[in-house]
MIDOSE-1310 file (N, C-alpha, C; in nm, 2 decimals, decimal comma, always signed):
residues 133
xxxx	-8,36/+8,12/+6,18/-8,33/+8,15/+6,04/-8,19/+8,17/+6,01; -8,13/+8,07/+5,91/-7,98/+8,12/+5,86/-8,02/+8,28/+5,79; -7,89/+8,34/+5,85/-7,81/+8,48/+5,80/-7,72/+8,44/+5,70; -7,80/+8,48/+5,56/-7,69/+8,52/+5,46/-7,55/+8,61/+5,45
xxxx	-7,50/+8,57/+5,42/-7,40/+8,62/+5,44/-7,33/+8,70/+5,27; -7,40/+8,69/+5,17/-7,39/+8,78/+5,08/-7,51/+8,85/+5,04; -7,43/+9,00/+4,99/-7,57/+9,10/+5,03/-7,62/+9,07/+4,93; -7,79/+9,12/+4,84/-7,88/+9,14/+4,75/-7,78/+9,16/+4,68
xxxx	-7,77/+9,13/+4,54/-7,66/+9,14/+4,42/-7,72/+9,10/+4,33; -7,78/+9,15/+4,20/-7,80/+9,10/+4,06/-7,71/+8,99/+4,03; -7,73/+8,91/+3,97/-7,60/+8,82/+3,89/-7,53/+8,89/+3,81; -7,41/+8,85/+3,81/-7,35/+8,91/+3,69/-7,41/+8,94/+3,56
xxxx	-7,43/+9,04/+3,51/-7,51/+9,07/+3,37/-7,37/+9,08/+3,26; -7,42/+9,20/+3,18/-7,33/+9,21/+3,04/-7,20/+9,29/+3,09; -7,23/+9,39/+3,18/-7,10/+9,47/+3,22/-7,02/+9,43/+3,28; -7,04/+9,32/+3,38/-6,97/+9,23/+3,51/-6,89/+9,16/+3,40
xxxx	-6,94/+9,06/+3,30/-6,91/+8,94/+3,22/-6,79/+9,04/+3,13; -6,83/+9,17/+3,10/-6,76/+9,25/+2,96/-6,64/+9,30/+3,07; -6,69/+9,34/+3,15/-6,56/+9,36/+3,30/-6,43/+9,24/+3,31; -6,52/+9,10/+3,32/-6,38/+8,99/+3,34/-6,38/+9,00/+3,25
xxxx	-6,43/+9,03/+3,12/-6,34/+8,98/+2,97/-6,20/+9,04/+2,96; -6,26/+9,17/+2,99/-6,09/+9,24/+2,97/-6,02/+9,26/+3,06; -6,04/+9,20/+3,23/-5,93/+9,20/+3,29/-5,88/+9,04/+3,25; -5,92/+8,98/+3,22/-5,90/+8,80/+3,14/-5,79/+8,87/+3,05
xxxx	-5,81/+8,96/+2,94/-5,74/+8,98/+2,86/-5,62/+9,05/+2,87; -5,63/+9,16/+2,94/-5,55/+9,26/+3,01/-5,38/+9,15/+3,09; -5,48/+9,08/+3,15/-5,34/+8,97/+3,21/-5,26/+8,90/+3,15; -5,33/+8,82/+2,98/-5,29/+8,79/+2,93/-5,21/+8,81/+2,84
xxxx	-5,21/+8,98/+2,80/-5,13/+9,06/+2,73/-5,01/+9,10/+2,79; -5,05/+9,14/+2,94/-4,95/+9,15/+3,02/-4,78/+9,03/+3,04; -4,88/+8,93/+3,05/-4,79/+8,84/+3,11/-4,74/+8,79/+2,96; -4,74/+8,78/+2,83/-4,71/+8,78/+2,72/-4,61/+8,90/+2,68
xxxx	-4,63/+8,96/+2,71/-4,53/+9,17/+2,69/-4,39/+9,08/+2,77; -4,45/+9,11/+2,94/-4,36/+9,04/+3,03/-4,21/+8,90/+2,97; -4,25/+8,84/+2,94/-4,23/+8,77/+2,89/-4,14/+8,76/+2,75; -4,23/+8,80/+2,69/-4,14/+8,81/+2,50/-4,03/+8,95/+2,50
xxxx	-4,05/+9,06/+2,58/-3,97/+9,21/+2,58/-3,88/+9,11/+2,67; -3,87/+9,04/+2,77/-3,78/+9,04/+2,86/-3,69/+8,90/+2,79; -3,77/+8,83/+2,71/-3,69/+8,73/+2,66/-3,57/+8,74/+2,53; -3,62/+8,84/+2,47/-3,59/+8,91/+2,34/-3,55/+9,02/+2,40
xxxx	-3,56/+9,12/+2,44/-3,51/+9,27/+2,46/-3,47/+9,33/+2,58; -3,48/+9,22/+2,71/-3,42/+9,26/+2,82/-3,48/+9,41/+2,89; -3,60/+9,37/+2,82/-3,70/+9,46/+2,85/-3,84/+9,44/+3,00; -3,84/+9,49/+3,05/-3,98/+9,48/+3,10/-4,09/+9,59/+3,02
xxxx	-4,23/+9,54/+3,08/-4,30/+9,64/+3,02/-4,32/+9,77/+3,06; -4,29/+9,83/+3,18/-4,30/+9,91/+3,22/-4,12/+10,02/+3,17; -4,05/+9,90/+3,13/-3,96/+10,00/+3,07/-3,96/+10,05/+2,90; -4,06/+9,94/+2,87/-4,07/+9,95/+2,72/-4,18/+10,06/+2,71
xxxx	-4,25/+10,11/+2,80/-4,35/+10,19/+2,84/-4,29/+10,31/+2,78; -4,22/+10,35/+2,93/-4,11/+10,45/+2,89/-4,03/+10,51/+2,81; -3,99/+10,40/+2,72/-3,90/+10,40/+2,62/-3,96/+10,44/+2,46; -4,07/+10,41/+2,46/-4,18/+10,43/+2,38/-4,26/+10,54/+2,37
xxxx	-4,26/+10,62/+2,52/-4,35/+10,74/+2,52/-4,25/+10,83/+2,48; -4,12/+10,82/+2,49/-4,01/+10,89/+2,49/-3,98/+10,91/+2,35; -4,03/+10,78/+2,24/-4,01/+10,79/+2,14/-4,04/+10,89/+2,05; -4,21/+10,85/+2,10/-4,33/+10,94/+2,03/-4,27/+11,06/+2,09
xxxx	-4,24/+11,16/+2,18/-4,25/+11,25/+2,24/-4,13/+11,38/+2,11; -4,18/+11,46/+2,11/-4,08/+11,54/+2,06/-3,92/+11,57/+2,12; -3,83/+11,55/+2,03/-3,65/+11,55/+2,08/-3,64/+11,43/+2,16; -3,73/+11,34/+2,19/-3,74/+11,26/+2,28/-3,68/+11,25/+2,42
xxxx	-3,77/+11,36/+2,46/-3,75/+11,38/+2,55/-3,90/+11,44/+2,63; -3,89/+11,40/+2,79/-4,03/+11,44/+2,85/-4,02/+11,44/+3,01; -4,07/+11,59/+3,05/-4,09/+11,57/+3,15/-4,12/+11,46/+3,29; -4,02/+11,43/+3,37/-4,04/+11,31/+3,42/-4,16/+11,30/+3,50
xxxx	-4,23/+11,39/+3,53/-4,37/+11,40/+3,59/-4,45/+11,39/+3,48; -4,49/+11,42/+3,41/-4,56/+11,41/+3,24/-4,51/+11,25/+3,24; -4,42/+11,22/+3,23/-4,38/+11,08/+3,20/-4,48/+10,95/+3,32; -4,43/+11,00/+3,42/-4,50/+10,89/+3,48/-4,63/+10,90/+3,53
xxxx	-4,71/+11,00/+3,51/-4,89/+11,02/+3,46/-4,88/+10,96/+3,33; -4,85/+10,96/+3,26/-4,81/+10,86/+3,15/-4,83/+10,72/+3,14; -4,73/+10,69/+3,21/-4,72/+10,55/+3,25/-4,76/+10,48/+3,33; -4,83/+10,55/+3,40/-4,96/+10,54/+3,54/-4,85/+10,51/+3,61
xxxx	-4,72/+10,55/+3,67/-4,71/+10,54/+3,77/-4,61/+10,61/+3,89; -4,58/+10,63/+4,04/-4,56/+10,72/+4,10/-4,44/+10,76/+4,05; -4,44/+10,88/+4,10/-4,31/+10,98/+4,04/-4,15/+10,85/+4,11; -4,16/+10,83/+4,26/-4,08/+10,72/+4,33/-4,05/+10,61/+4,24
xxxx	-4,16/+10,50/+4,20/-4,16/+10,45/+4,11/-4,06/+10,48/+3,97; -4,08/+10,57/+3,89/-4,04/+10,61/+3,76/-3,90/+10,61/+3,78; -3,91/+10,68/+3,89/-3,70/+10,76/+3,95/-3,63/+10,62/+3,95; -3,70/+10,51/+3,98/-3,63/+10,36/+4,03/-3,60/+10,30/+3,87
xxxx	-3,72/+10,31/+3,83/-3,70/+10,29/+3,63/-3,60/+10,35/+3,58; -3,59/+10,50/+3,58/-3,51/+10,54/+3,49/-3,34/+10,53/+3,53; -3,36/+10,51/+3,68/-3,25/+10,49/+3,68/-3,18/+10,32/+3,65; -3,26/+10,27/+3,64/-3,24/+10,14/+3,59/-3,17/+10,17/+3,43
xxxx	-3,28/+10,25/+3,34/-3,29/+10,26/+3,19/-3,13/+10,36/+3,16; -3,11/+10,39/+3,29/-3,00/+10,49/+3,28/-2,85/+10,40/+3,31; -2,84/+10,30/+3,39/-2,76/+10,23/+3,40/-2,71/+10,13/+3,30; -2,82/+10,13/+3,18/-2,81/+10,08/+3,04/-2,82/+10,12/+2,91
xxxx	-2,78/+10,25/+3,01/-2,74/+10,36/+2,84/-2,85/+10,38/+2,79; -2,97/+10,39/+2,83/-3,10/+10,41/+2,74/-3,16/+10,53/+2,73; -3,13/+10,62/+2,82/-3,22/+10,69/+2,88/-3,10/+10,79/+2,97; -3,10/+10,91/+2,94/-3,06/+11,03/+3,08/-3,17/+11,15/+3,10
xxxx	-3,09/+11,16/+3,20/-3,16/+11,30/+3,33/-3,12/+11,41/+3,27; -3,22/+11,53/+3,24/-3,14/+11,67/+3,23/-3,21/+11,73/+3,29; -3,13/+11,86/+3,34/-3,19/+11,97/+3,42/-3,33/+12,04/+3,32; -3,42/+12,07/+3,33/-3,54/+12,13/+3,26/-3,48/+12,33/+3,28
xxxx	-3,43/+12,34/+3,16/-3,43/+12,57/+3,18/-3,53/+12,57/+3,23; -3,63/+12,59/+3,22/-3,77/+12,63/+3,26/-3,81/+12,64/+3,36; -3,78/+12,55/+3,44/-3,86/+12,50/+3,59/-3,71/+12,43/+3,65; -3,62/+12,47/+3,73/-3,51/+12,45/+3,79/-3,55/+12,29/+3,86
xxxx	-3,68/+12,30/+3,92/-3,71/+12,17/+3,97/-3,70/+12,06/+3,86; -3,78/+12,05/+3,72/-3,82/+12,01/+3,68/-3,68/+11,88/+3,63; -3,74/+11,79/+3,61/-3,61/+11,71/+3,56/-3,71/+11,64/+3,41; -3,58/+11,68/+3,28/-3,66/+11,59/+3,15/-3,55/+11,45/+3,21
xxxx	-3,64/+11,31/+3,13/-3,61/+11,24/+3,10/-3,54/+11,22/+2,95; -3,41/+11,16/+2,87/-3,46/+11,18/+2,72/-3,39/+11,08/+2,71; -3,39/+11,04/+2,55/-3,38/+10,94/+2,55/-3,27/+10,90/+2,46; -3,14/+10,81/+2,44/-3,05/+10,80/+2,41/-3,02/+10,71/+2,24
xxxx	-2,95/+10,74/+2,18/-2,95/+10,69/+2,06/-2,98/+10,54/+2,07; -2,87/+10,44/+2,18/-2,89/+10,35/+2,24/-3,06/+10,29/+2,26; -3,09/+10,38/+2,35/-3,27/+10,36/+2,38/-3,35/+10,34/+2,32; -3,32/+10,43/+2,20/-3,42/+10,44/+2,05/-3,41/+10,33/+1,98
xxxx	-3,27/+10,27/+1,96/-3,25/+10,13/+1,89/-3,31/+10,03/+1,93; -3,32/+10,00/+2,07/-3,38/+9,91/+2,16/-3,50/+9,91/+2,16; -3,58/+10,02/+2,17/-3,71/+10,07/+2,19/-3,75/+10,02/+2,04; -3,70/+10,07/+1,92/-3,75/+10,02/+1,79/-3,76/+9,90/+1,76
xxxx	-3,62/+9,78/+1,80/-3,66/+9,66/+1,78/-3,77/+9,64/+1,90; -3,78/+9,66/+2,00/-3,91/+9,63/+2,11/-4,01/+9,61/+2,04; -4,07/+9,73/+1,96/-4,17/+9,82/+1,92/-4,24/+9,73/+1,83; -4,16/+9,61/+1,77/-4,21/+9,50/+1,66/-4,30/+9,39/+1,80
xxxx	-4,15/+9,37/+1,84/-4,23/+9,24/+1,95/-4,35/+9,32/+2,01; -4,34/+9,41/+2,05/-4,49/+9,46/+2,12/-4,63/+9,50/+2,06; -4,61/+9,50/+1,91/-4,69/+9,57/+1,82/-4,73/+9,41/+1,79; -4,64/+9,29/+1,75/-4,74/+9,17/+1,74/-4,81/+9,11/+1,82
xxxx	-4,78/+9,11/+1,95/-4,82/+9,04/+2,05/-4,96/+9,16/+2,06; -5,00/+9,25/+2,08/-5,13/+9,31/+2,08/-5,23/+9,28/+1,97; -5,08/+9,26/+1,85/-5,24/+9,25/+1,74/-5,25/+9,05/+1,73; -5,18/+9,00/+1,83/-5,24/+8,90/+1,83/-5,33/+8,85/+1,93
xxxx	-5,33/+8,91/+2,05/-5,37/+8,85/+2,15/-5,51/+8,99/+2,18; -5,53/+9,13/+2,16/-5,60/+9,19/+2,17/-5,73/+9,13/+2,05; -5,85/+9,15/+2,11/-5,95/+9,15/+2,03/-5,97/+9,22/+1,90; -6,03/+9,18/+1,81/-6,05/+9,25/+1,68/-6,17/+9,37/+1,69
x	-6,17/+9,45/+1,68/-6,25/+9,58/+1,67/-6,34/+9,58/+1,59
């Protein structure tokens, strides 16, 4: 007797199918962000991320740990970004009074301008390419 070699598995149903839909879509949005920020704004997404939560944030400014739970990503990670966003005037480091460890991120008159014209390119490309609700 041949040995199957894939276990007992339902077919794909509604959640599997509603699963690829939005990683289908997710990539597409992605690699469009990618693309239009970096063609237009010399942006990546994961800077425009930043630049954006920093917006919304009060004084614009935010804990760099808060920031990259934020932006889903490692504290190592973030340090590599900001210091990128920092080498272009976007974005500096300050000491946190509070927590001597703590370092804010904030965000620079520069960053804000950037981040505002971004904030169009990024705001069309979702409402064109995300699904209608």
């Amino acid at each position: 007797m041949p040995v199957s070699v894939t276990p007992d598995v339902a077919p794909p149903g509604d959640v599997v199918t509603a699963w690829r839909d939005m990683v289908a879509c997710h990539a597409a949005i992605c690699a469009a962000l990618e693309r239009e920020l970096g063609e237009r704004h010399a942006l990546g997404v994961s800077d425009f991320e930043v630049l954006d939560r920093l917006a919304e944030s009060p004084d614009g400014k935010c804990r760099a740990q808060d920031l990259a739970d934020s932006v889903h990503l490692s504290q190592s990670a973030l340090s590599r970004l900001v210091d990128r966003l920092l080498k272009n005037h976007l974005v500096e480091r300050c000491a946190c009074d509070d927590d001597r460890r703590g370092i804010y991120v904030v965000l620079t008159a520069e960053g804000l301008r950037r981040q505002a014209e971004a904030a169009v390119t990024h705001r069309d490309i979702l409402a064109r390419l995300l699904p209608a609700r």
